[in-house]
C-alpha positions in Angstrom: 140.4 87.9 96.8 140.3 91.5 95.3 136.1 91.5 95.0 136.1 90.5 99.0 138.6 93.5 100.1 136.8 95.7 98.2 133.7 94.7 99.6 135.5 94.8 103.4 136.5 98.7 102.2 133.3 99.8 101.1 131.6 98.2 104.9 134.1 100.1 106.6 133.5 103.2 104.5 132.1 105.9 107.4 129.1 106.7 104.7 128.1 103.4 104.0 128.3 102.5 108.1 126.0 106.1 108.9 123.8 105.1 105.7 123.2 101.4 107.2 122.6 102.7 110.6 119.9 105.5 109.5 118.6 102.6 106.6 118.5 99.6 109.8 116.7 102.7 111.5 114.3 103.5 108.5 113.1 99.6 107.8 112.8 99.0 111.8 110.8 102.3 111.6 108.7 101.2 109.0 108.4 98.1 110.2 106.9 98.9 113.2 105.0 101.7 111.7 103.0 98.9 109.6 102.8 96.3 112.2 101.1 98.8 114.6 99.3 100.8 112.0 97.5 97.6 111.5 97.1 96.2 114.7 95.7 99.3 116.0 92.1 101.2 115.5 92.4 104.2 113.8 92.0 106.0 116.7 94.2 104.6 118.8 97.0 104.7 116.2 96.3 108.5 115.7 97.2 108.5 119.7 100.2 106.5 119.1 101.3 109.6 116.8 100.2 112.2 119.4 102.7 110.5 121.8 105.5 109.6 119.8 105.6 113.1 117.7 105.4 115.6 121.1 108.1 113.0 122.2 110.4 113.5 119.5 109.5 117.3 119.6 111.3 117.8 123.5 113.8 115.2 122.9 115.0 117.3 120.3 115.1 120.6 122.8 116.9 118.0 125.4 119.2 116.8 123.1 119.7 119.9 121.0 121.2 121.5 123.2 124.2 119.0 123.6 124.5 117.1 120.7 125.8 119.1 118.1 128.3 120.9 120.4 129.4 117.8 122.0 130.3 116.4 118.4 131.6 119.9 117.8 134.2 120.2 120.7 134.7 116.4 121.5 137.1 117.0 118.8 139.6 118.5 120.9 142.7 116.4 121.4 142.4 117.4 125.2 141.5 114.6 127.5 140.9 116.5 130.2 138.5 119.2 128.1 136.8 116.1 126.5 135.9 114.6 130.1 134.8 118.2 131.4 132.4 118.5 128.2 131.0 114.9 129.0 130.5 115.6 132.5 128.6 118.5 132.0 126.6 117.1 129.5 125.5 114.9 131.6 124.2 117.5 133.8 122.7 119.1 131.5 120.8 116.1 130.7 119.8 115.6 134.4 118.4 119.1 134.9 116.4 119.4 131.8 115.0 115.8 132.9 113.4 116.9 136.2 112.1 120.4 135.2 110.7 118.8 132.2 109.3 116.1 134.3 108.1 119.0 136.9 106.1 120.6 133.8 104.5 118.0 132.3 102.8 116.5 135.5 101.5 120.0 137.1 100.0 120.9 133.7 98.6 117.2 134.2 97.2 117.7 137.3 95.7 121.2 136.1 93.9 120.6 133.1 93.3 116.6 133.0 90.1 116.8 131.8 91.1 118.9 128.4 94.7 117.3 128.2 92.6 113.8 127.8 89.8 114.7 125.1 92.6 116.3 123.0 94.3 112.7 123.0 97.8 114.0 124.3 97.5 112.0 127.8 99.5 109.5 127.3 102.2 111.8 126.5 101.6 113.6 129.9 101.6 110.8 132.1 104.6 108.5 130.3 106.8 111.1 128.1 108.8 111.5 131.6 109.7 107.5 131.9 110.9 107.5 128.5 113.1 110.5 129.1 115.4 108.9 131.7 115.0 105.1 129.7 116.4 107.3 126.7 118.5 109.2 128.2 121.9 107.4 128.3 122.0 106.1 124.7 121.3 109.1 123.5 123.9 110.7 124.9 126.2 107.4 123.7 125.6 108.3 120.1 126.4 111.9 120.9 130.0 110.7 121.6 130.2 108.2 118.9 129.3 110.5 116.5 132.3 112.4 117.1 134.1 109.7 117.4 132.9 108.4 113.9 132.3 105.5 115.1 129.0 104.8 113.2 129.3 100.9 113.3 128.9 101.4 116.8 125.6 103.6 116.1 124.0 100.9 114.1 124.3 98.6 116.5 122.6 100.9 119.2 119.7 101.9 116.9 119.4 98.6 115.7 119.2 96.6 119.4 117.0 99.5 120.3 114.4 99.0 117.2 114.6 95.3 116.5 113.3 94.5 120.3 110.7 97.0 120.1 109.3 95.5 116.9 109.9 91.8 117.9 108.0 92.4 121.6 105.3 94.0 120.0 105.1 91.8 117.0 104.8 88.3 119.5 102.3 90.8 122.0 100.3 91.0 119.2 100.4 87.1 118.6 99.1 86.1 121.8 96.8 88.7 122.7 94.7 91.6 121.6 96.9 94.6 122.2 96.4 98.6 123.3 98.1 101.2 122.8 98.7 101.4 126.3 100.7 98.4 125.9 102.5 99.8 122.9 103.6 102.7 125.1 104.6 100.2 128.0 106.7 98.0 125.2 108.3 101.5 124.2 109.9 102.3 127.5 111.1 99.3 128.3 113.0 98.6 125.2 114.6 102.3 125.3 115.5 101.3 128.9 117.3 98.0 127.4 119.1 99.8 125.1 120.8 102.6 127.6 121.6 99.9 130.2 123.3 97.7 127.4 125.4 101.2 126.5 126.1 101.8 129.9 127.5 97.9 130.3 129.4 98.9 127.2 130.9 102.6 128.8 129.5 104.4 125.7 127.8 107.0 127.3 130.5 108.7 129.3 128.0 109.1 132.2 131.4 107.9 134.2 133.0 111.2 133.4 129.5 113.3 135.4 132.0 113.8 138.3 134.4 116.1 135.8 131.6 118.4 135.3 132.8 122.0 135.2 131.2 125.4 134.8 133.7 126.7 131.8 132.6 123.1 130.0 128.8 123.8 130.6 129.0 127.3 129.8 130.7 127.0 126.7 127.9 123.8 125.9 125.0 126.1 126.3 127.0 129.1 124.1 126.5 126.5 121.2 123.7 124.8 122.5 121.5 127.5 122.9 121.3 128.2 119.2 121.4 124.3 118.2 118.8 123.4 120.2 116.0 125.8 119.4 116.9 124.8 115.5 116.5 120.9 116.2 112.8 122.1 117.8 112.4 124.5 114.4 113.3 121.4 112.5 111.4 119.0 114.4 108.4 121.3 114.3 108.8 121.3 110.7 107.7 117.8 110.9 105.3 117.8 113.6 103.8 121.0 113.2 101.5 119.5 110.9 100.5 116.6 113.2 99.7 118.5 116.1 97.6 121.4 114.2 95.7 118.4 112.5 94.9 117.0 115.8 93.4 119.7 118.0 90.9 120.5 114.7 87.7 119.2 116.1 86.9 118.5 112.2 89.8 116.6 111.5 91.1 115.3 114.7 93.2 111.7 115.4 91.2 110.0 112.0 93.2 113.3 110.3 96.1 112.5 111.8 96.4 109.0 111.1 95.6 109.4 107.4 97.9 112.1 107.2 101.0 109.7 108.6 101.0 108.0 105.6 102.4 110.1 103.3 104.5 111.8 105.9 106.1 108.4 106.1 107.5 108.9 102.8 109.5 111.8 104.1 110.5 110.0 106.8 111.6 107.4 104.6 113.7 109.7 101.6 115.9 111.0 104.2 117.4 108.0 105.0 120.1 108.6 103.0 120.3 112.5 103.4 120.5 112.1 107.2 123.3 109.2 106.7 125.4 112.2 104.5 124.9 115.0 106.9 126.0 113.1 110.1 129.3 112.2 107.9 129.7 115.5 106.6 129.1 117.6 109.6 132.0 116.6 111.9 134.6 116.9 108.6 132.8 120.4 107.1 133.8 121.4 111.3 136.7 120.5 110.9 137.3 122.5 107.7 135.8 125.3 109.3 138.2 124.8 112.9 141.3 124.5 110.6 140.2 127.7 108.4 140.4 125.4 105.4 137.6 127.1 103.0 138.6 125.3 99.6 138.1 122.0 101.9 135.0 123.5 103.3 133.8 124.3 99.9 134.7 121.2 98.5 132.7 118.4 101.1 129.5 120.9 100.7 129.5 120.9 97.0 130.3 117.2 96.8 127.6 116.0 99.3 124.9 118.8 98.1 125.1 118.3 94.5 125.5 114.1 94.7 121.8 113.8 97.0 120.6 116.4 95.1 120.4 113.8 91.9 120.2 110.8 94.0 116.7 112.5 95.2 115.4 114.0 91.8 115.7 110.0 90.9 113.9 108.7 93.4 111.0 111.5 93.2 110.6 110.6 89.5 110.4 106.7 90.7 108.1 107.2 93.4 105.3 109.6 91.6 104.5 106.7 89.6 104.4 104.2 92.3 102.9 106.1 94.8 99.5 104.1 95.0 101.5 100.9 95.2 103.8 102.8 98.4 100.2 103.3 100.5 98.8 100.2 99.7 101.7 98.5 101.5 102.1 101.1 104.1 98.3 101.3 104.9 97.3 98.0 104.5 93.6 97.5 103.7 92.4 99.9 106.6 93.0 102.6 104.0 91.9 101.4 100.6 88.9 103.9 100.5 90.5 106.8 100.8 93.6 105.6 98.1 92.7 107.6 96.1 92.8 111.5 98.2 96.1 109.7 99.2 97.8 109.2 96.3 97.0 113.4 95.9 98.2 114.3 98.9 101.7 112.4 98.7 102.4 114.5 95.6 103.5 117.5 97.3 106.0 115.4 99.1 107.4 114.4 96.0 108.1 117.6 95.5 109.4 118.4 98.9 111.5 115.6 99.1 113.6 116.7 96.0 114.3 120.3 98.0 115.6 118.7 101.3 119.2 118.3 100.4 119.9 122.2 99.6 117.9 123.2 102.9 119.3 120.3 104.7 123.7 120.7 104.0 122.9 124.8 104.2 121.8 124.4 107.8 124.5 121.8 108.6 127.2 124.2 106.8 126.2 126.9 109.0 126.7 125.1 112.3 130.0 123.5 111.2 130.9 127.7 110.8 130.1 128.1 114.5 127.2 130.3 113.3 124.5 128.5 114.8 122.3 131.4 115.1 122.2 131.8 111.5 120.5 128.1 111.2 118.0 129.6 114.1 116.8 132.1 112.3 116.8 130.3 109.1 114.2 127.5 110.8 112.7 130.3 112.9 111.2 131.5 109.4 110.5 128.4 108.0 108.5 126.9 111.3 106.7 130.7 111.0 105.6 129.7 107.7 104.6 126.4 108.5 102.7 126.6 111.6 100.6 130.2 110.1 100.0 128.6 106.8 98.8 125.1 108.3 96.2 127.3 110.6 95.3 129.4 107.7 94.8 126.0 105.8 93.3 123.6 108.8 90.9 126.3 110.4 90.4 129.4 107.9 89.5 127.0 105.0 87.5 124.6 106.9 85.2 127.9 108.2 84.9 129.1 104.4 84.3 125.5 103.0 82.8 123.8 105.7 82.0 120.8 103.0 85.4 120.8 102.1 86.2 117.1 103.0 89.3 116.1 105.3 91.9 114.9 102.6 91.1 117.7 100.5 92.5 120.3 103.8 95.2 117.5 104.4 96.4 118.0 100.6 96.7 121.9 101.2 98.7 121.3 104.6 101.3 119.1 102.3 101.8 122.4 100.0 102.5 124.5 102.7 105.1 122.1 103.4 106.3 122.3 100.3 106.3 125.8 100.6 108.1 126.8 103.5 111.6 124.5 102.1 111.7 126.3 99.8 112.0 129.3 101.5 114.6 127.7 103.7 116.6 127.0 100.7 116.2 130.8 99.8 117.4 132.2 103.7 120.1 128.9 104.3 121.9 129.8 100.5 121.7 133.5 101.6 123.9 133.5 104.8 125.5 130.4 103.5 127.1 132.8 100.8 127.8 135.9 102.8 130.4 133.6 104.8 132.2 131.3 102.5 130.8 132.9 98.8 129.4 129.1 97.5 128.2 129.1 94.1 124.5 127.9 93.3 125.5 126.1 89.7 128.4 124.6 91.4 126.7 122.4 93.7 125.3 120.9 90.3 128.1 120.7 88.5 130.2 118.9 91.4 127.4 116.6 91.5 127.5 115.7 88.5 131.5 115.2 89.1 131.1 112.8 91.9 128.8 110.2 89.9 131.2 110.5 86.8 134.4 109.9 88.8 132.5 106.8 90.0 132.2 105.8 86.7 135.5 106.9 86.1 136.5 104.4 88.6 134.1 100.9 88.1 135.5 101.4 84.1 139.0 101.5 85.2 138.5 98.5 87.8 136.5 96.8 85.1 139.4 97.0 82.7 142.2 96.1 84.8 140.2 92.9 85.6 139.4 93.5 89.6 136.1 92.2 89.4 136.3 88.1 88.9 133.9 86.3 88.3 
């Protein structure tokens, strides 16, 4: 039937496969987010953030500084290049593995007194176990990406997600559970999910022996720019967290409250990190072939349709916000609803600037002009961490009465903030290289949902829709 190939076209579609792997992601995410958010004290939860967001923070300088080149130059019709790039990768990986490892347990051994009252310890003792569990799968989406194979992505994020949540989830069943056990649970299902890659020669860690010194060299050219903008972006995030956290007024019960409505940021760029991991290999490709018109074209197109995809769902969410923490919270935050429902505002506001800042940064790496993004995210983590100090510390010493969700709302402004001057810095050097046009991004938006239209109308007419 007509209905069921175009239903086998669009699942095959390389959008829809990135939007159902970073969606799949998103609900396991939030899934486990809720399950442990009420299974967990609120101070043990806010130490379940205080290892999970330091976590994400180094994988992202691990990571960062192969990723994005490896998706860049894996490419390269060369065999022989492509297994030199994988090899050294790998040994990349490995090196940044043991000094990281190295760090963390000296500064463990140093200060173990102070590293455990600021609730980080379980960080220190068990980031380095997840490090090698993660390892390997990591790398295997690396590859895939370029590849484009994002069914195969799904899958991986998916196994990975779905047996974390179902271990904890029967844990919880049939016994009283710790965070402790959480962490255990964690590891283990991040080792599952490399060794299942590795059955299914994913990760090219079979290609460690091709590792060359042109190959690494030419890895940490583009890494070293890529990497120090995944920690500005990922500091962007948990910047906030952390600041919270070693406020003595404010401290894990802060931190936990304010995970709520960082959630919902979490959750609106489900679709805006499917888009960017499609557009970014094909906007470097555009940029390796010198095709500008075709550069122009993908950023426009993907900007401009998120950009009203996201003003849509900001409208929709301010007046369901209550409703959104109520089910995210569960009855453990009732009493503060209300400050809640204040402080997710701002992030209503934020959400609706993230494409512009996002697909500017992207654009910029797909140009080979990493350091651009650097010091685009080099300013905005500036403004973020100063104005979150200024907020967390200067205004709790002027208004010492000035309760905990009131600073929290303050710290979701400065969030606000600081995209938007990303969106200001990003559209600068954005322009001085390929001379994009600020109205145009709207206006090809606008395009792309009429041209579906366009399209449904036409299949609708010509019958290829039976009932």
């Amino acid at each position: 039937m007509i209905i069921t190939r175009y239903l086998r076209k669009i699942l095959n579609d390389l959008n829809f496969l990135s939007l159902a792997a970073n969606f799949s992601t998103a609900v396991m995410g939030l899934l486990s987010f809720m399950i442990l958010i009420r299974m967990l004290s609120v101070p043990e939860f806010g130490k379940w953030v205080l290892f999970t967001a330091p976590a994400s923070l180094v994988d992202m300088f691990r990571f960062g500084l192969t990723r994005d080149a490896l998706v860049r130059f894996l490419t390269t019709p060369d065999k022989n290049k492509q297994k030199g790039l994988l090899g050294s990768g790998w040994m990349i990986g490995f090196f940044l593995l043991v000094i990281i490892t190295i760090i963390l347990w000296i500064v463990l051994i140093a200060i173990t007194g102070k590293i455990v009252a600021s609730g980080y310890d379980l960080f220190f003792y068990w980031y380095p176990l997840l490090a090698l569990a993660n390892l390997p799968w990591n790398y295997a989406w690396s590859i895939l990406q370029a590849k484009l194979e994002f069914k195969k992505i799904f899958w991986i994020r998916f196994f990975n997600l779905c047996s974390f949540i179902l271990i904890i989830f029967l844990s919880y069943l049939t016994k009283k559970i710790h965070v402790i056990d959480v962490v255990y649970i964690y590891i283990l299902t991040n080792l599952a999910t490399s060794l299942f890659c590795i059955f299914k020669k994913w990760t090219g860690l079979q290609y460690l022996k091709y590792h060359n010194k042109i190959c690494t060299n030419e890895l940490l050219s583009f890494g070293r720019y890529s990497v120090f903008t995944r920690i500005g972006s990922s500091l962007l995030k948990g910047a906030d967290s952390f600041i919270i956290s070693f406020s003595a007024f404010c401290g894990p019960v802060g931190v936990a409250l304010y995970a709520i409505p960082l959630k919902f940021i979490e959750l609106i760029e489900i679709p805006l990190v499917s888009f960017s991991t499609t557009a970014f290999p094909k906007l470097s490709k555009a940029s390796i072939e010198n095709n500008i018109p075709e550069f122009k074209r993908i950023f426009y197109s993907y900007t401009g349709a998120i950009i009203y995809l996201f003003i849509g769902i900001a409208v929709v969410s301010f007046f369901l916000r209550d409703y959104f923490i109520i089910f995210l919270g569960g009855s453990h935050y009732l009493t503060s609803l209300s400050a809640l429902s204040i402080i997710i505002i701002p992030f209503i506001v934020y959400s609706v600037l993230l494409p512009l800042d996002r697909f500017t940064g992207i654009s910029l790496d797909a140009l080979n002009k990493p350091e651009k993004n650097l010091i685009k995210l080099i300013f905005m983590a500036s403004f973020n961490i100063i104005g979150d100090i200024m907020v967390i510390f200067g205004f709790h010493s002027f208004f010492p009465s000035m309760p905990v969700t009131t600073l929290l709302f303050f710290v979701a402004v400065v969030s606000c903030l600081f995209a938007l001057l990303g969106i200001i810095i990003g559209y600068y050097y954005l322009y001085k290289e390929v001379k994009i046009s600020f109205f145009t991004i709207f206006s090809e938006g606008m395009v792309f949902y009429q041209n579906i239209y366009s399209k449904f109308l036409a299949n609708y007419k010509h019958k290829k829709f039976p009932v």
